[in-house]
C-alpha positions in Angstrom: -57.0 90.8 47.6 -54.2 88.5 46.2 -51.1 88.9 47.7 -47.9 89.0 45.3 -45.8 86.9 48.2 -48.7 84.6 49.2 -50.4 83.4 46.1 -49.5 80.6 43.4 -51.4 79.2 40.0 -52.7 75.7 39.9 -53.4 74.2 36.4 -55.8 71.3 36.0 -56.4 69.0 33.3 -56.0 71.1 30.2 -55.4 67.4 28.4 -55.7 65.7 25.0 -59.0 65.8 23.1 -60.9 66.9 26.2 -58.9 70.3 25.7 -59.8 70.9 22.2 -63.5 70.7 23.0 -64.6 72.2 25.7 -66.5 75.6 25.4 -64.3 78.3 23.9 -61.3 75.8 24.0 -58.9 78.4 21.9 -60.0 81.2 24.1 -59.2 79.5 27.4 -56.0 77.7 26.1 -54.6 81.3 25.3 -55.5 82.9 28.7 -54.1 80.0 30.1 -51.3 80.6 28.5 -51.3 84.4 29.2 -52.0 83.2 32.9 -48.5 81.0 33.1 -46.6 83.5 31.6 -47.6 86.0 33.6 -47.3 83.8 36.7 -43.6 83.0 35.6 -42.7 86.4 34.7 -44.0 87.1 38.6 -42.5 84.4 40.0 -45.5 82.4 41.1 -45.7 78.8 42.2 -47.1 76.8 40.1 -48.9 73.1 40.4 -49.9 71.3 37.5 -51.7 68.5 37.7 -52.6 65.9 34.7 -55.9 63.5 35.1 -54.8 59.7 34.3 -52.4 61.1 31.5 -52.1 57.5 29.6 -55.8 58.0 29.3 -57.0 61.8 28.3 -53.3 62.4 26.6 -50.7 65.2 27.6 -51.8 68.4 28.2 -52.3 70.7 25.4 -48.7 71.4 23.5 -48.6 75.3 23.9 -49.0 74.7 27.7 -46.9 71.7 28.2 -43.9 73.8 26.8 -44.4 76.6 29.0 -44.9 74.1 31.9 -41.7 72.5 31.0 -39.7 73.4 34.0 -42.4 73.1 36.3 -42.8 68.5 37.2 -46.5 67.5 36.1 -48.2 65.4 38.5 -50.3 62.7 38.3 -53.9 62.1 39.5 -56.6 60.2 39.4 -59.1 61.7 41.8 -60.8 64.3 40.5 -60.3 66.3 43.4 -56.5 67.1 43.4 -55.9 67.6 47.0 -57.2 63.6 47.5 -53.4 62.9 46.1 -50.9 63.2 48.2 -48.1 64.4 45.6 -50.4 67.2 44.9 -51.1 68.2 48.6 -47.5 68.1 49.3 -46.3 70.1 46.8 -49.4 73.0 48.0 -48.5 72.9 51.4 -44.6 72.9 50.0 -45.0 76.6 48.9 -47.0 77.8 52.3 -49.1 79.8 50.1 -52.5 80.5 51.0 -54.1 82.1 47.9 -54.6 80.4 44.8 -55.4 80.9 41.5 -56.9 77.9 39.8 -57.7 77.6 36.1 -58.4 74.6 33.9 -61.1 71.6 33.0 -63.6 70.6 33.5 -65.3 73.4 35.7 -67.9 71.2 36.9 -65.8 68.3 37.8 -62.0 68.7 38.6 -62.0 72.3 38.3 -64.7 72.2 40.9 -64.0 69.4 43.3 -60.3 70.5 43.6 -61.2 73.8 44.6 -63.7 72.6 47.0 -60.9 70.9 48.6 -58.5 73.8 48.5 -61.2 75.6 50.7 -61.9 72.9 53.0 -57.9 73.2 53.7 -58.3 76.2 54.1 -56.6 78.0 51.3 -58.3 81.1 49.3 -59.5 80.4 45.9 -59.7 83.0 43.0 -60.8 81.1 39.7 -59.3 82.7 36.7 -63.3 82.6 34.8 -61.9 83.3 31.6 -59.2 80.1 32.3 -61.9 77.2 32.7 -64.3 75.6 30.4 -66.6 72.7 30.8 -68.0 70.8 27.3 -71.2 73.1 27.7 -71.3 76.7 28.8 -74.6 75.6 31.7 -71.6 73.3 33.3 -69.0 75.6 33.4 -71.8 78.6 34.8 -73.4 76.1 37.1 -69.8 74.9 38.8 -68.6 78.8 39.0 -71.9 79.7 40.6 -71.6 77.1 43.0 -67.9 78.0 44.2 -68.6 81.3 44.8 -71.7 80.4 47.3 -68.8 78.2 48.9 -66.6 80.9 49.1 -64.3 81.0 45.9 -64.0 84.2 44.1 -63.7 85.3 40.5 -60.9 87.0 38.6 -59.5 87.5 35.3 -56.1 86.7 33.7 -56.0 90.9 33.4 -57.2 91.2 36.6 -55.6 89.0 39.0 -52.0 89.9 37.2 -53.0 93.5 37.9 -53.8 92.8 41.5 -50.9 90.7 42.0 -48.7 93.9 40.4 -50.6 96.5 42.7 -48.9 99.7 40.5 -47.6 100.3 37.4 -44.1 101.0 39.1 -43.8 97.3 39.7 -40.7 96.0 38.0 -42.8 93.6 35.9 -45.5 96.5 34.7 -44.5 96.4 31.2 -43.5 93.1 30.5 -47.5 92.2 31.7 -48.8 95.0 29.9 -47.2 93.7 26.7 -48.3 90.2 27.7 -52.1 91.3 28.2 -52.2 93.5 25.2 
């Protein structure tokens, strides 16, 4: 179970044309953005990492202004954790649960989870947060984590986990945020 003081949200690749896309692109770039705001509004860490920006573009608008306060960094190995900057600022936070959401599934999504668990870190993948360009990536990636060990979640659900009871201070702002 996610632990409110011991879990952060890492965001991978949601960048340029790639973003636009993918399977179901609007309806993961809007639980994306449900899934930062409620991390902000619960005071999560959050790592944001950016595939060879000057290539694939900036990430998506809408998420780059909500990730404004938060420093973007820069990778090129499609595992995350294989950059330094990256695996500094995980260890950083001394979190151990993480929440991962972003593209591709199958490819960065994927590999930088694999790496979060051979640290390891435990993974819950926000399933309604990641897309691949076909649906058979994105299903084949998501059933290959969870042999691994990764788990599955929801924006609603992890949020809800994270809050453990509606008398937590944050209940309504996430309610409203989820509605």
């Amino acid at each position: 179970m996610l632990q409110l003081e011991n879990t952060g949200l890492i965001v991978i690749d949601v960048q340029g044309k790639l973003a636009r896309i993918v399977n179901e692109s609007n309806r993961m770039i809007t639980n994306i953005e449900k899934l930062i705001r409620g991390s902000q509004i619960l005071s999560l860490p959050i790592i944001w990492a950016e595939q060879n920006p000057k290539g694939l573009g900036d990430t998506v608008p809408e998420l780059k202004e909500l990730l404004k306060n938060n420093h973007s960094i820069e990778k090129f190995y499609f595992n995350a954790l294989d950059n330094e900057e990256f695996k500094e600022a995980i260890l950083k936070t001394k979190r151990k649960q993480w929440i991962v959401c972003g593209i591709e599934t199958h490819i960065c999504v994927y590999q930088t989870i694999l790496g979060l668990l051979e640290n390891g870190f435990e993974v819950e993948i926000a399933a309604d947060c990641v897309s691949s360009r076909s649906k058979e990536n994105s299903e084949m990636a998501l059933a290959k984590l969870q042999n691994c060990g990764a788990c599955l979640t929801n924006v609603e659900m992890c949020l809800y986990e994270l809050m453990k009871s509606s008398k937590n201070e944050n209940f309504k702002e996430i309610l409203n945020l989820i509605k």
